[in-house]
N, CA and C atoms as an extended XYZ file, in Angstrom:
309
Properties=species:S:1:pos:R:3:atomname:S:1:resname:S:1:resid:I:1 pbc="F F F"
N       -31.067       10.709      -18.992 N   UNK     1
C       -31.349       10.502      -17.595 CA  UNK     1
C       -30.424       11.407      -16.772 C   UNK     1
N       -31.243       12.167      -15.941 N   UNK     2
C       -30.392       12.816      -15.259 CA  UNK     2
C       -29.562       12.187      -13.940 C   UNK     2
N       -28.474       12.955      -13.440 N   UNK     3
C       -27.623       12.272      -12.212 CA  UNK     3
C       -28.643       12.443      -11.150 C   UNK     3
N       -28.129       11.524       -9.831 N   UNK     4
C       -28.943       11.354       -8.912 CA  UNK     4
C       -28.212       12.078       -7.743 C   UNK     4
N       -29.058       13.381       -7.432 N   UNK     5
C       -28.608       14.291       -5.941 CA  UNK     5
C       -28.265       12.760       -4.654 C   UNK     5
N       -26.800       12.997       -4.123 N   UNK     6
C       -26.410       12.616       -2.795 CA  UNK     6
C       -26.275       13.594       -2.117 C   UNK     6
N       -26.398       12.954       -0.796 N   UNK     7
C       -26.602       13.439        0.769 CA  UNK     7
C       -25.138       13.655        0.741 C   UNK     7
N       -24.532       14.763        1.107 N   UNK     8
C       -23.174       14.972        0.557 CA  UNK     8
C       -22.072       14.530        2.190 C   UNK     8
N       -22.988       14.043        3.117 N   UNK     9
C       -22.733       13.516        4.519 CA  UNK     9
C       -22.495       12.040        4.656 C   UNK     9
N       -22.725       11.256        3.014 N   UNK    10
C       -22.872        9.719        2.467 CA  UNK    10
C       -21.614        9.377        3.391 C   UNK    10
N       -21.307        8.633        4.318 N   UNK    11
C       -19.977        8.301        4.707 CA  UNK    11
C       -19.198        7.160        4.127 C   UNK    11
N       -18.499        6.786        3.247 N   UNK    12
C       -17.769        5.798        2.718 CA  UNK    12
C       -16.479        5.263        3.328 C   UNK    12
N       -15.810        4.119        3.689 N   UNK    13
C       -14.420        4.171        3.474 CA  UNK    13
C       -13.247        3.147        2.134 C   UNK    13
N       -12.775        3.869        2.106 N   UNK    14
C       -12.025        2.992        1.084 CA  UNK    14
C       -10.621        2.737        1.349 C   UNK    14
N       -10.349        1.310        1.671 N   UNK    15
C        -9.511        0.931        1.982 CA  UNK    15
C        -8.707        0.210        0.757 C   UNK    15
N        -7.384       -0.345        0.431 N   UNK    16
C        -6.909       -0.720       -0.388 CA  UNK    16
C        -5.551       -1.438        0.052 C   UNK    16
N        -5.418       -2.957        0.188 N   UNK    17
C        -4.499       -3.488        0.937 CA  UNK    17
C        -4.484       -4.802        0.143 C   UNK    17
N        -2.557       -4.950        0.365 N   UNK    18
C        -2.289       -6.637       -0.502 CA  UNK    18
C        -2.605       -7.663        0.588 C   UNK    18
N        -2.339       -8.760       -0.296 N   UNK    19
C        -2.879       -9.827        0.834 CA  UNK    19
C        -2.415      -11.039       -0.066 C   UNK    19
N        -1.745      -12.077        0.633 N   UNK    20
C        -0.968      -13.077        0.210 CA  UNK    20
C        -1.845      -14.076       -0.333 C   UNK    20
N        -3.064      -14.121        0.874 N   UNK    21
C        -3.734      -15.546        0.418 CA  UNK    21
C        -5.917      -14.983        1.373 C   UNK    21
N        -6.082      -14.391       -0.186 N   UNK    22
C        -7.122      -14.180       -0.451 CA  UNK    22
C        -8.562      -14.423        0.653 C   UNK    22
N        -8.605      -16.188        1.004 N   UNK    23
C        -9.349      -16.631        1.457 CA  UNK    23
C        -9.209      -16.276        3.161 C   UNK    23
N        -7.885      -16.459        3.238 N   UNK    24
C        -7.350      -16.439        5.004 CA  UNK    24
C        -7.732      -14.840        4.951 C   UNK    24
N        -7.105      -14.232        4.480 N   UNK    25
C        -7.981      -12.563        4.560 CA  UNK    25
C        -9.314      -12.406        4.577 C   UNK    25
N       -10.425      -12.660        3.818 N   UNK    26
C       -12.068      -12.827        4.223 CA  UNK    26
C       -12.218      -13.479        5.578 C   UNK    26
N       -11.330      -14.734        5.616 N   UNK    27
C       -11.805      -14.787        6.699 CA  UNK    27
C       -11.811      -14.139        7.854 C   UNK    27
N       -10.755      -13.578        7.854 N   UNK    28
C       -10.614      -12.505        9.494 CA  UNK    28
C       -11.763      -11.817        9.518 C   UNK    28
N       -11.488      -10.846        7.641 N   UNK    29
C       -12.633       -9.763        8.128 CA  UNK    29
C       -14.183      -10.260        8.396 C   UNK    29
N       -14.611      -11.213        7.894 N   UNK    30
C       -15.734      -11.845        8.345 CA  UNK    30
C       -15.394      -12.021        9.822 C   UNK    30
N       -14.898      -12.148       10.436 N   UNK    31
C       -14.811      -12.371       12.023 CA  UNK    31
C       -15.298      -11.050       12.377 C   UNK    31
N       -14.681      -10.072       11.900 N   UNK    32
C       -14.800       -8.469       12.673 CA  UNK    32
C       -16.822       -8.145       11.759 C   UNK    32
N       -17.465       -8.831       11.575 N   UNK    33
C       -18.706       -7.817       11.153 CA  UNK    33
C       -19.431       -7.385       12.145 C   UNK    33
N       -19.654       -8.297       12.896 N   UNK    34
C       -20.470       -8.001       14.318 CA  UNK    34
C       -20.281       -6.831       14.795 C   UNK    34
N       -18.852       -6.088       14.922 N   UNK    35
C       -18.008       -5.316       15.116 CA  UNK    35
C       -18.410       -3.805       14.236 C   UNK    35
N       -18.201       -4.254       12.915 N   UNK    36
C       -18.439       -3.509       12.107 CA  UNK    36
C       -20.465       -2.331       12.305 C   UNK    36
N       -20.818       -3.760       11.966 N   UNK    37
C       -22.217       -3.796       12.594 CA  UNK    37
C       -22.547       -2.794       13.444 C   UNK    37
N       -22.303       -3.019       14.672 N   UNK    38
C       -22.116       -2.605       15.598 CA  UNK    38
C       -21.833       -1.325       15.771 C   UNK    38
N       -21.040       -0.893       15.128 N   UNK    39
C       -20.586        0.886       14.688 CA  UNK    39
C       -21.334        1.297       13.511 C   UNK    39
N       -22.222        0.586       12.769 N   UNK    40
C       -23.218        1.358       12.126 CA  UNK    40
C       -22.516        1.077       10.390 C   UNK    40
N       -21.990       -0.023       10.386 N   UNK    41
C       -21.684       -0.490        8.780 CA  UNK    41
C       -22.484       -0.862        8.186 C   UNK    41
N       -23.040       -0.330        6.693 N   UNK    42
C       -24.063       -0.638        5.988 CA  UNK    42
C       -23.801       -2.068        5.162 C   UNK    42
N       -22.726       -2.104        4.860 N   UNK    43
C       -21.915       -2.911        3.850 CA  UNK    43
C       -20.777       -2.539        3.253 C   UNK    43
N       -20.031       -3.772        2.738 N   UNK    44
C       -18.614       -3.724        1.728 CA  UNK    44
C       -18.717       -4.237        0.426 C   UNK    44
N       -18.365       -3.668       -0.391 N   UNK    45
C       -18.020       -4.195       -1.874 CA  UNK    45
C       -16.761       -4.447       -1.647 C   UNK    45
N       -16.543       -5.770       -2.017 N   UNK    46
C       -14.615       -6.405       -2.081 CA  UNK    46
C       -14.080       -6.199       -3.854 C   UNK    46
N       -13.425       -6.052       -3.940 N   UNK    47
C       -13.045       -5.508       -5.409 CA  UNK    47
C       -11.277       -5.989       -5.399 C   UNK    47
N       -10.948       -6.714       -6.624 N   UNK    48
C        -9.815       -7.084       -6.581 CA  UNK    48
C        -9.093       -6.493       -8.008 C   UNK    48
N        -7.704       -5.869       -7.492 N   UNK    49
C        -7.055       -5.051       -8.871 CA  UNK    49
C        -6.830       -6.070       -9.815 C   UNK    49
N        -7.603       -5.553      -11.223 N   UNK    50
C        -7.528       -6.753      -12.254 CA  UNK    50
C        -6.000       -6.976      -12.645 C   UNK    50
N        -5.084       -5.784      -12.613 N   UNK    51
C        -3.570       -6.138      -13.164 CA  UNK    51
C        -2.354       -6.256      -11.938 C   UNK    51
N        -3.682       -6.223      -10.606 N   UNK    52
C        -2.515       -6.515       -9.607 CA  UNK    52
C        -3.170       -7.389       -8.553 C   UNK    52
N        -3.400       -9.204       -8.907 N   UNK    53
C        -4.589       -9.768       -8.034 CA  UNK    53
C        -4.735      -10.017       -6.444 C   UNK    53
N        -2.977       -9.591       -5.987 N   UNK    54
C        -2.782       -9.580       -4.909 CA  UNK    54
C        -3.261       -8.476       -3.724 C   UNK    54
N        -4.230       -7.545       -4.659 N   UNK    55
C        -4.445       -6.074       -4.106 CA  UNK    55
C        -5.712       -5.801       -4.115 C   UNK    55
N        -6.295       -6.182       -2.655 N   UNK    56
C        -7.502       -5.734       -2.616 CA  UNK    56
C        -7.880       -4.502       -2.202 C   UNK    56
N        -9.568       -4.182       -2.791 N   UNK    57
C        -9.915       -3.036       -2.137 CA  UNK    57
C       -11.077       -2.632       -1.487 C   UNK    57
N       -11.437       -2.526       -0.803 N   UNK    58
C       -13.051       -2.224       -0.403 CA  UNK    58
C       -13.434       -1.404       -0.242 C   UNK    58
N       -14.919       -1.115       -0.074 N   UNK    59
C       -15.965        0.069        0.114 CA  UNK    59
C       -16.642       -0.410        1.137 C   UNK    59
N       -16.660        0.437        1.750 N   UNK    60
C       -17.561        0.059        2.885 CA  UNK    60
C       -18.472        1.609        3.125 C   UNK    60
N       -19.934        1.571        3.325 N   UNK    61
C       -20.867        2.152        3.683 CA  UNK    61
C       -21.024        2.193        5.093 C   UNK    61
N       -20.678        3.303        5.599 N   UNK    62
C       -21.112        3.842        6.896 CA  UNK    62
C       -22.333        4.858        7.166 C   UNK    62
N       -22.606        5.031        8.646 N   UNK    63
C       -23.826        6.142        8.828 CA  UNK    63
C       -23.249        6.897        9.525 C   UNK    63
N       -22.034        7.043        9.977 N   UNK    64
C       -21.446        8.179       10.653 CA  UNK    64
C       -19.673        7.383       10.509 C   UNK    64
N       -19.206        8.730        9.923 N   UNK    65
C       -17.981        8.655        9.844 CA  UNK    65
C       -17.176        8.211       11.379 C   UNK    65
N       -17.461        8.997       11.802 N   UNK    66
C       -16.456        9.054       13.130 CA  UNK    66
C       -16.672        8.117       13.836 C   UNK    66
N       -17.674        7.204       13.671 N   UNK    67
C       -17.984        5.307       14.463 CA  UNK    67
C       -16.694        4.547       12.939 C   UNK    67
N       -16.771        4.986       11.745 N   UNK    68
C       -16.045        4.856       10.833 CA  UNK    68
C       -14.605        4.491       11.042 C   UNK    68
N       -14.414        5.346       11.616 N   UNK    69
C       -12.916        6.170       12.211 CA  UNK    69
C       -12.563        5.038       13.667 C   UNK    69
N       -13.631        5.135       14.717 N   UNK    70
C       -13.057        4.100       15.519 CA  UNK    70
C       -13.403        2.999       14.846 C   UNK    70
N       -13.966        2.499       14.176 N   UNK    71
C       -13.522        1.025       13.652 CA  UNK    71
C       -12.026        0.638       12.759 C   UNK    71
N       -11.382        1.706       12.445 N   UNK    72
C       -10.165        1.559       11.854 CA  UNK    72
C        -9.229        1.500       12.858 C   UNK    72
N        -9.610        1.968       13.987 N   UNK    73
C        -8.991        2.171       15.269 CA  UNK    73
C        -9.050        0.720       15.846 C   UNK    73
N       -10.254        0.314       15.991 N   UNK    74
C        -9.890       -1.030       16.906 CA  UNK    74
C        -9.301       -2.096       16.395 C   UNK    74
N        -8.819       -2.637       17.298 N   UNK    75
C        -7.832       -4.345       17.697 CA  UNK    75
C        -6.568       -3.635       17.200 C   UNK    75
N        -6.105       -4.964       17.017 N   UNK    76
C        -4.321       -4.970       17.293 CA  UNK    76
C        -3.916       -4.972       15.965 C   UNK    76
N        -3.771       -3.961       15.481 N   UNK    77
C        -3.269       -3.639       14.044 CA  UNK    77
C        -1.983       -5.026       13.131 C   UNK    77
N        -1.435       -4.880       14.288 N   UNK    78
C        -0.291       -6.016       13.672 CA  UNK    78
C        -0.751       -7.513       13.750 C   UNK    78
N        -1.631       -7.918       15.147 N   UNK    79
C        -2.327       -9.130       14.881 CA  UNK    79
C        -3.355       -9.269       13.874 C   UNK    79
N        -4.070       -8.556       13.401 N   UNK    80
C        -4.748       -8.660       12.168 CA  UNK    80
C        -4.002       -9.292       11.130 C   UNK    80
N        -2.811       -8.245       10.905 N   UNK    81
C        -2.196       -8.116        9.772 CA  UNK    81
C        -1.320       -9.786        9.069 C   UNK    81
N        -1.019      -10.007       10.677 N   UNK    82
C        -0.326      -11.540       10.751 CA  UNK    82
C        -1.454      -12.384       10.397 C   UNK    82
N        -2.636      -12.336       10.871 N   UNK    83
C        -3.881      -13.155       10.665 CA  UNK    83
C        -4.445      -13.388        9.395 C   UNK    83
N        -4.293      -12.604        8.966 N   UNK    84
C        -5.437      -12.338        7.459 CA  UNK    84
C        -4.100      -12.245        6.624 C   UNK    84
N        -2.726      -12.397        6.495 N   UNK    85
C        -1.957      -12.864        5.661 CA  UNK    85
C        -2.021      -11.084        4.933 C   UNK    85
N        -2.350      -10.067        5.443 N   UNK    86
C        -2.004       -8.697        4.712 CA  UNK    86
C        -0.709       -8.480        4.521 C   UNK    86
N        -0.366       -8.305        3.278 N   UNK    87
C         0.985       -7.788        3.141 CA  UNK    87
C         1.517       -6.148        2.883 C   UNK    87
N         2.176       -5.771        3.904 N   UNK    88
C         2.075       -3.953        3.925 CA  UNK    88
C         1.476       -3.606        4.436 C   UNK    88
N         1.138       -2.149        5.057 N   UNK    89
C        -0.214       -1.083        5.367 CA  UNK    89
C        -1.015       -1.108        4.796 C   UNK    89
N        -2.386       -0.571        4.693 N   UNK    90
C        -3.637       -0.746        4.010 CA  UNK    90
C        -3.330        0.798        3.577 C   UNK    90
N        -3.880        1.281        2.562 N   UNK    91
C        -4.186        2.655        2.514 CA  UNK    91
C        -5.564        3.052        2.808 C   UNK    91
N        -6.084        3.838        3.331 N   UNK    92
C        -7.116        4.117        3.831 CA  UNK    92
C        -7.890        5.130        3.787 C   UNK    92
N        -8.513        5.859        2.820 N   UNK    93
C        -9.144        7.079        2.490 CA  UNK    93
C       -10.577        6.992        3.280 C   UNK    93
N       -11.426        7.846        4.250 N   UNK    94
C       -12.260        8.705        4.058 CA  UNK    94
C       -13.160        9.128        3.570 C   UNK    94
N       -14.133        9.372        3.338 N   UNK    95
C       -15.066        9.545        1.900 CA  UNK    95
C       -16.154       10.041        2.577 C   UNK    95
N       -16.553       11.074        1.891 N   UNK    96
C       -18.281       11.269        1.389 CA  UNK    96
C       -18.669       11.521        0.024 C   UNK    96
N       -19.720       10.843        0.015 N   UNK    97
C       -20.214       11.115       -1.484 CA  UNK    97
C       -20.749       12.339       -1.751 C   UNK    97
N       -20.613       12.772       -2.743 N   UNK    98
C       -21.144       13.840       -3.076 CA  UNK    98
C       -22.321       13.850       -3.869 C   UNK    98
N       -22.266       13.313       -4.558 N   UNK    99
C       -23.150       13.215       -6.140 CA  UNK    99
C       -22.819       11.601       -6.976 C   UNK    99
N       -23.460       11.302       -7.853 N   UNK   100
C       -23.289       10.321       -8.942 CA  UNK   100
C       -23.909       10.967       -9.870 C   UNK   100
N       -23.613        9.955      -11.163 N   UNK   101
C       -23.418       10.106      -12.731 CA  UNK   101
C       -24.611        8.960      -12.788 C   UNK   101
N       -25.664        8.943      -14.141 N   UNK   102
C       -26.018        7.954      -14.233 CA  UNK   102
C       -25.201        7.563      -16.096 C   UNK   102
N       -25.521        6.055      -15.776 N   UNK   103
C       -23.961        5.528      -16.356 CA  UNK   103
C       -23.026        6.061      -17.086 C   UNK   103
């Protein structure tokens, strides 16, 4: 089976941030979808590091980076952070897809 051609404009972001207490974190970000929405978010895959469970990571599908970009931008960075129990900065990569593999 051959790989499947991407739109090499695919906008992704991948974020990667600890978090003390799992549930209180969903919940915030479930507060912000409307938000998300709103700037043109397709969806998130939540993904948790199997040898580090305190460390989440997500994917999120965008249709334009730069609505992408101000959504990392809005609210109050540090009230989040207090809210959703994040521990540290998030790291925050950027993305377009280029291409995939089939399996």
């Amino acid at each position: 089976m051959m790989a499947r051609a991407v739109d090499e404009r695919m906008p992704f972001v991948l974020v990667r941030v600890g978090v003390a207490d799992y549930r209180q974190w969903k919940r915030v970000m479930e507060e912000h979808v409307a938000k998300r929405k709103e700037l043109g978010s397709k969806g998130t895959r939540i993904f948790r590091n199997a040898n580090r469970p305190d460390e989440i990571v997500c994917l999120t599908e965008w249709g334009d980076l730069d609505k992408a970009r101000e959504f990392m931008k809005w609210g109050d960075p540090e009230e989040i952070a207090k809210q959703s129990s994040r521990t540290g900065a998030p790291e925050v990569l950027f993305l377009h897809q280029v291409d995939s593999l089939a399996a």
